[in-house]
N, C-alpha and C positions, 0 to 999 in steps of 0.2 A: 473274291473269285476272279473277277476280273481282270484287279489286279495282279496277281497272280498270271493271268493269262497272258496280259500283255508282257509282262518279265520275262517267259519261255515262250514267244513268239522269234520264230528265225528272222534275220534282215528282211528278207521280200515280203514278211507282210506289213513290215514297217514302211516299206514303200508302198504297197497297197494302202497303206492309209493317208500318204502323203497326197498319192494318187488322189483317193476318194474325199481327202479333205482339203481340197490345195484352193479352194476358194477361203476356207480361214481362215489360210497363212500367207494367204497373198494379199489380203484386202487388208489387215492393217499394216503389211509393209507398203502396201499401193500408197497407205492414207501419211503414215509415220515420217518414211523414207525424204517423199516430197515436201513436209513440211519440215523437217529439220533441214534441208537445203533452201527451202525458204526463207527462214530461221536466218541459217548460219550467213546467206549472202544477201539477205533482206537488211540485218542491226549494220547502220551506219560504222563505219571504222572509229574507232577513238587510240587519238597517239597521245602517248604519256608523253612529258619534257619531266628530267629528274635532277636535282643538284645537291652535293652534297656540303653542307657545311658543319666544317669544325672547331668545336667550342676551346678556342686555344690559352693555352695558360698565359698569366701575367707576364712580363717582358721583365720587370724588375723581382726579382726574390725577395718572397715573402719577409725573409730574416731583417730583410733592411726596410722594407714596407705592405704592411697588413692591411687588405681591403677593408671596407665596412660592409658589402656583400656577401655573407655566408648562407645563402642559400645554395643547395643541391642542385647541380647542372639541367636535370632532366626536369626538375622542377621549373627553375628559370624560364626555360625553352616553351614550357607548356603555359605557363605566365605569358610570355608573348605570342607567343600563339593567340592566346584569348585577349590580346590585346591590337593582334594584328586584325584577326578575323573577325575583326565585328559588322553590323551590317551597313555601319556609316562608309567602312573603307574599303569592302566587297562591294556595295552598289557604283561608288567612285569608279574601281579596277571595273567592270562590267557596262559602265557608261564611257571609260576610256578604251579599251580594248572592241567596244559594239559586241562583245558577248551576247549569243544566245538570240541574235536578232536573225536568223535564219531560219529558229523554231516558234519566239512567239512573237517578233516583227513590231517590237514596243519598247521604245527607248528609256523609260524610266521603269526601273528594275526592280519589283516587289521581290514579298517573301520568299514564293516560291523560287525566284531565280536567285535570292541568295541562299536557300536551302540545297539549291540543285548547285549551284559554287563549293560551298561546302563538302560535298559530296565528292567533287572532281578534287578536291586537295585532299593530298594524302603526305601527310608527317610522320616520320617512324625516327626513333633514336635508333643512336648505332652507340651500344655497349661492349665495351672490358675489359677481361679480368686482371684486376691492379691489385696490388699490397695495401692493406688500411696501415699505415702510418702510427696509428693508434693502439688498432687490437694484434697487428704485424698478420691476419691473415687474410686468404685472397675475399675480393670483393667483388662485385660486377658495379662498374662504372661507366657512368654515359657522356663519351668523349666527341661523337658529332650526333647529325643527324639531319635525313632527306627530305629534300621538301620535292611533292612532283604536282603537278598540275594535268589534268585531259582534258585533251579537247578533240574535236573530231578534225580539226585543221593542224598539222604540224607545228609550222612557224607560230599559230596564236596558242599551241601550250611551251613552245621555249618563250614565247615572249609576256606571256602568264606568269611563269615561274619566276624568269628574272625579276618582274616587278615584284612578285611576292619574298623573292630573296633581297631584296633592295629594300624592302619592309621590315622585312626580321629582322637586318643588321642593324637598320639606323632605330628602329624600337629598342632595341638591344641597347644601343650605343644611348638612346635618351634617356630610358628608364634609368642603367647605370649609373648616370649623369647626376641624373636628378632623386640617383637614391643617397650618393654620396654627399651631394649639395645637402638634401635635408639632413642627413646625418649632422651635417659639419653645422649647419644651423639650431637644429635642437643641441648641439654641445654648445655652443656659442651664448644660446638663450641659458642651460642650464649652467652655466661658467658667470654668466654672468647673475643668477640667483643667486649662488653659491658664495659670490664675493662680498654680496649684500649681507649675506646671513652672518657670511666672517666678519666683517664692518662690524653689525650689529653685535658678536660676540665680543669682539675686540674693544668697543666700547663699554659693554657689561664690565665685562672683566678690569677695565681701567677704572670704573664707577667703585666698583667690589673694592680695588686696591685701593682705592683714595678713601674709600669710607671705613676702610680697617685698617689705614695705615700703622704700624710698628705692630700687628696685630697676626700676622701673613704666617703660615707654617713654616717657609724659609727662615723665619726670626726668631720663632720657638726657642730653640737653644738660649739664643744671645738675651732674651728675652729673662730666663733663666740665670742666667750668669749675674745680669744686670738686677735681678731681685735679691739674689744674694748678697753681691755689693751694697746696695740699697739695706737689705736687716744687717749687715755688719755697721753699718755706717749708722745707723740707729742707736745699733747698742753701743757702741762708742758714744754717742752723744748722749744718752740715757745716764750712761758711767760718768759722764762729766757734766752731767746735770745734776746728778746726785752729790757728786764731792762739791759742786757748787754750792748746793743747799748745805750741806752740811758745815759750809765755810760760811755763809751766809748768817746760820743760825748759832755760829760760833762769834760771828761778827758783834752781833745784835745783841747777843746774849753780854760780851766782853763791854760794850758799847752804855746797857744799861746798867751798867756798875759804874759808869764813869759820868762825871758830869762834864756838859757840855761846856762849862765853862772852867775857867782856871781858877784853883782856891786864892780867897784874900785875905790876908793877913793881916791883925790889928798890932799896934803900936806893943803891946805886951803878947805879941804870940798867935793868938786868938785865932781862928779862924771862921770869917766872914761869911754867914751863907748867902748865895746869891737868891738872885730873886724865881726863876726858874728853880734853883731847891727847894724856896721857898713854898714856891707854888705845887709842885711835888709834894713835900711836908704837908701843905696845908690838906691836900687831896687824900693823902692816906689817912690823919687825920679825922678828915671829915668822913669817908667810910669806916672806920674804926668807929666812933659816936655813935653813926649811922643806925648803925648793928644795937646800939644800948638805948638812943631814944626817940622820943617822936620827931616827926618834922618841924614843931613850931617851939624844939627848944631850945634855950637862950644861944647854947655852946653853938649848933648845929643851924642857928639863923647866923653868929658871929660868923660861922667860918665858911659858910655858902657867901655871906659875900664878902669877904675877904679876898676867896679863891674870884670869883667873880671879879674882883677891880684888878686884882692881880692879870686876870685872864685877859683886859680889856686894854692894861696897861702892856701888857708885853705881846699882843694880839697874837695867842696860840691858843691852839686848840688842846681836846688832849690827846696826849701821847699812846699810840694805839702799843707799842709795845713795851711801853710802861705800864701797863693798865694788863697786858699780857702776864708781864714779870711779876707782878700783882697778885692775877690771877693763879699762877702755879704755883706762888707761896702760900696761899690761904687757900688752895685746895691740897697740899699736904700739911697743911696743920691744919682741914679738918677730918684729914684723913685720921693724923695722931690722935684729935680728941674722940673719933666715932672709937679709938681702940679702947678707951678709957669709959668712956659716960655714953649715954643712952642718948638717942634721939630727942628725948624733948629739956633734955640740959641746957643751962641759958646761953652757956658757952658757945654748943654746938649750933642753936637754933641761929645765935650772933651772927657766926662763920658764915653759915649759910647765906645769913641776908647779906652781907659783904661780898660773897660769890654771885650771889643773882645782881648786885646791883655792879661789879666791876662788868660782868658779860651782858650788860644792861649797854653802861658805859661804852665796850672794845663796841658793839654791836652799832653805836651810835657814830664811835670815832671813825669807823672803819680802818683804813691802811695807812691814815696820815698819819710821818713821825712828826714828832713834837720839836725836832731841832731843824728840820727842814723851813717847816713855818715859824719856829719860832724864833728866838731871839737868836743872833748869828755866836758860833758856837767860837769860843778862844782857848777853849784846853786844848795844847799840841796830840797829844795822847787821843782825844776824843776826837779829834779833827783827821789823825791820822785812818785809825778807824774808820772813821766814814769813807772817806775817801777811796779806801779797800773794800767799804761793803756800796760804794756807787758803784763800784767798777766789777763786783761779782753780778750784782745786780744788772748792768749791763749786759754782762757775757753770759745771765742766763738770760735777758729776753732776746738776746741774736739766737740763742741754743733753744729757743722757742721755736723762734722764725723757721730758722733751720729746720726744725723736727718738726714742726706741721710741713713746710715744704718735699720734705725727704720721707714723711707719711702720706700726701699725696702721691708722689712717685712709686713709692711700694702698693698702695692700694691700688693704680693704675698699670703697675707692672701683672699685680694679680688679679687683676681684672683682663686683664688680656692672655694670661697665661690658663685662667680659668675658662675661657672662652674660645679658646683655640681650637680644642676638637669641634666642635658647631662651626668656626669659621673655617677651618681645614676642610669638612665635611662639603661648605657653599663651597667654597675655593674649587675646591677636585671637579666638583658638580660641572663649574664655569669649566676651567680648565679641561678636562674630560671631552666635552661638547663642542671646546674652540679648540682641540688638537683632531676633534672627529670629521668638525667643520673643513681645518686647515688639509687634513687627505684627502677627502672629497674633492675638495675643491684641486689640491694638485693633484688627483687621478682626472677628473673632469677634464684640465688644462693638458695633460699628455695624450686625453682623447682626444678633445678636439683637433690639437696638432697634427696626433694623426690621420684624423679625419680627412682635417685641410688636403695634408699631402696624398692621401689615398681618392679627392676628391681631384686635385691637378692629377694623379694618374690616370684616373678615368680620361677626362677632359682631353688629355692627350694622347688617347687610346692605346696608353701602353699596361692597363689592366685586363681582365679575362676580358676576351672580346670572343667574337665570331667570325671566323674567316671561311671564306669559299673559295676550298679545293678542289672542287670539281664543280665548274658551272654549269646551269643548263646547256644539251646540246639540242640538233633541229632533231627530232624523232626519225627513223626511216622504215620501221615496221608499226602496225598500230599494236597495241596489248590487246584491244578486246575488240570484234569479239574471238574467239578462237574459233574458227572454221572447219577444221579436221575433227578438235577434241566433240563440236553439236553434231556434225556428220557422224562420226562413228557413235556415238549414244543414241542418235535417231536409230542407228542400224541395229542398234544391240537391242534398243525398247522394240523396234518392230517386230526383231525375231524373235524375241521373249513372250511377247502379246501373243504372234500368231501359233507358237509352237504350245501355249498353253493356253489358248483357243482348242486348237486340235484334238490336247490332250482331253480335255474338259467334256470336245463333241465327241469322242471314240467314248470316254466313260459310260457319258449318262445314254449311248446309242445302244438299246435293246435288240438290236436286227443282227443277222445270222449273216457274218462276209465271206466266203472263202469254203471251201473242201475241207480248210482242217476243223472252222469251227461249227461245219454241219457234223463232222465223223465225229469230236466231241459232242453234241448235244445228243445225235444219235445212239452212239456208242458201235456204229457200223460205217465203213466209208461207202460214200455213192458208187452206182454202176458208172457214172460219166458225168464229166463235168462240162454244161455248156456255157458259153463266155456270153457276156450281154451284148446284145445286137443293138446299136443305135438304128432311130427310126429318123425321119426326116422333125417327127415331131420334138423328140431330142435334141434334133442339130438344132433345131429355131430356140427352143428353149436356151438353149446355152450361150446364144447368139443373142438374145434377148436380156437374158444375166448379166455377159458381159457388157451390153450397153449401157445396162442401169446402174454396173460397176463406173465402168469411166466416168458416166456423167455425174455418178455421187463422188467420185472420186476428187475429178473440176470440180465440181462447186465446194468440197472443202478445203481446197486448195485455194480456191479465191476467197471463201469465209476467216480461213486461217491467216492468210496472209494480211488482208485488210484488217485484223484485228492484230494482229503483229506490229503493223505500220500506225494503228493506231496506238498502242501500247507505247510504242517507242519514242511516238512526238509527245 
């Protein structure tokens, strides 16, 4: 209802209430007013110094020389930053400059006066929008960025700043420095691993070659070709080892038909047997008996030592391939008699015992011939013969020689040829690990190099550096505090407070003001309206009011302000 009332009140009683209520609209602009001009000419002035530096690209192109620096620009910036403002090189800057000795009057600089430093530096990057190179669309890019310093004295925030810009560049310029050096050192250290480990494969691998030499997968092939050769070359000598034997055994055979000696002739014809037939004679002889009777009989004691003095006089032994020739004729005749008579025939049983006892004999004689040791042999015919079967004899033990020689070579050809995938397998393994070694190691060696050169670029600051294109200047207005923008906010909160003051006292105020809102409660309007008469006791009262306004007014003017001056130191 009220409200209501107040919404359809004409203007004049809007000043009626301004009228009636203008101590609640005055006393917080009294209280407000004065202290925001307290306020705004009380805060000390603080002048900014600003400089701008930009992060400039490499002087040489990239294409001819690539940094070891790939960090993001605004990244870098904030890296020195927290390498510039620490509290070792902020207390330095604030012991050289005499910062802040005007508020707490103490030449060695705690926390708090590096916290309150910190606060006066203000760093902002300056970004944009460039092409990515990469993905070809636009980016936001951070190309420089401001460094400002406050202070409440002009000249000491330009000469703040510049120290602090004389910081960033040469941090800048060190870090670079010595990111490139290490770079070029860790390549240097790992180039130089790398050559150790190639050493070390390079020797493997000459160990590997030496110890399978002809053995190696490049020789595979020839390895092949060379075994081939080797079983041709075999069966050729194989082929003529064979026609050897079979010339040999034609020798031997020819050889024991013939006597070693030449027939002798008697005065009527006759022909003389030699002593060597003799001795022959007497030997088959004496196996023939052999076969018919005991050992202690007459015939079989004569011709044991007959052969015997025979043996002694012509000092041979027996004849191993007479005793052969021997043996193959009484093993077909007793082949013929087994065709004929049984097994225990006297015949057959004879044969036999003359077969055990000639392979009694060859087994005794072994390989010696009979004309070598014995008597020197003068049939030209016999003598020929030998002479043909020394010399096959011969050409098969060189064709021995040969063929165990040339079957080691084939065994060792296949023993290498057999063994190749296993040694091909180590080989690669080696090989493999010293070609992975050898790129490493030249990728390593085209790092470092350009490390080196990217590391002299630094060095002579012709890589991204930091330039300052705009230095500090002397400040000529301060930034803070703003004087106009707290006056007018003092004046806006005053009239705010007191106008809804006002509102708040007309609300909750029960009491009847005015002819329109008695003819409302009434529902009749008055015969006359009389206006309020001030009495003397009125006039003191308000003269009393106002006194106890000013003075409350003073003293929160001096309460406010001394807490203002203290806030600020």
């Amino acid at each position: 209802m009220a409200d209501e009332q107040l919404q359809i009140r004409p203007v004049s009683e809007y000043l009626d209430v301004v009228k009636r209520r203008k101590f609640w609209l005055l006393v917080p602009a009294i209280i407000i007013i004065p202290l925001a001009l307290v306020i705004a000419f009380g805060l000390p002035a603080s002048y900014q110094s600003q400089a701008t530096i930009l992060i400039q690209e490499q002087e040489v192109p990239r294409d001819f020389v690539r940094s070891t620096i790939t960090s993001y620009a605004a990244q870098r910036v904030q890296v020195t930053s927290q390498r510039v403002l620490t509290s070792e090189n902020i207390a330095k800057i604030i012991q050289k400059f005499q910062l802040y000795q005007y508020v707490e009057g103490d030449e060695a600089p705690d926390s708090r006066l590096v916290a309150k430093f910190r606060q006066n530096v203000q760093l902002d990057l300056v970004s944009a929008e460039v092409i990515d190179p990469r993905s070809g669309r636009p980016t936001q890019a951070t190309i420089a960025f401001t460094l400002a310093f406050k202070s409440p004295r002009p000249e000491m925030a330009q000469a703040v700043t510049d120290e602090l810009v004389t910081l960033f560049l040469n941090e800048n310029a060190r870090e670079r420095t010595e990111q490139a050096a290490s770079t070029a050192d860790f390549l240097e250290s790992e180039a130089g691993r790398m050559n150790a480990e190639l050493l070390e494969l390079e020797q493997l691998l000459a160990d590997f070659k030496s110890a399978n030499e002809g053995n190696l997968p490049e020789l595979y092939n020839r390895n092949l070709v060379n075994l081939e050769n080797a079983r041709r070359d075999m069966v050729a000598l194989q082929l003529r080892s064979s026609e050897l034997e079979k010339r040999k055994f034609e020798l031997a055979s020819r050889m024991s038909q013939i006597s070693p000696s030449a027939p002798v002739y008697t005065s009527t014809g006759d022909v003389v047997m030699s002593d060597v037939d003799r001795f022959k004679a007497l030997q088959a002889e004496y196996r023939r008996k052999v076969a018919l009777y005991r050992d202690n009989h007459p015939d079989l004691i004569r011709l044991k030592r007959e052969i015997e003095t025979l043996q002694s006089e012509l000092g041979i032994g027996a004849d191993a391939d007479e005793l052969r020739r021997q043996l193959r004729e009484q093993q077909q005749r007793l082949a013929d008699l087994e065709t004929r008579y049984n097994d225990s025939h006297q015949e057959v049983v004879s044969t036999r015992r003359v077969i055990e006892q000639l392979e009694e004999s060859i087994r005794l004689a072994g390989d010696a011939n009979i004309s070598s040791d014995g008597a020197v042999a003068d049939n030209p015919a016999y003598i020929l013969l030998q002479g043909e079967l020394f010399s096959v004899e011969s050409e098969l033990r060189t064709l021995v020689g040969r063929q165990q020689e040339l079957q080691r070579v084939i065994d060792e050809y296949e023993y290498k040829i057999n063994s190749a995938p296993e040694v091909e397998k180590k080989y690669q393994a080696l090989l493999r690990d010293y070609d992975n070694a050898t790129e490493e190691y030249r990728d390593i060696k085209t790092k470092q190099r350009e490390a080196i050169v990217a590391m002299n670029l630094e060095q002579e600051q012709k890589g991204e550096h930091f330039a300052v294109i705009e230095p500090p200047a002397l400040p000529q207005d301060p930034v803070s505090p703003n004087r106009p923008a707290i006056i007018f906010l003092g004046m806006i909160v005053a009239i705010g407070l007191g106008g809804g003051l006002v509102v708040l006292r007309e609300v909750t105020d029960s009491a009847i003001h005015g002819v329109r809102q008695l003819t409302l409660e009434m529902g009749e309007a008055p015969l006359v309206a009389i206006p309020y008469i001030e009495n003397d006791i009125d006039i003191m009262n308000r003269r009393r009011t106002w006194t106890i306004a000013i003075v409350a007014l003073a003293a929160t003017v001096l309460v406010v302000s001394f807490t203002t001056y203290s806030f600020i130191q």
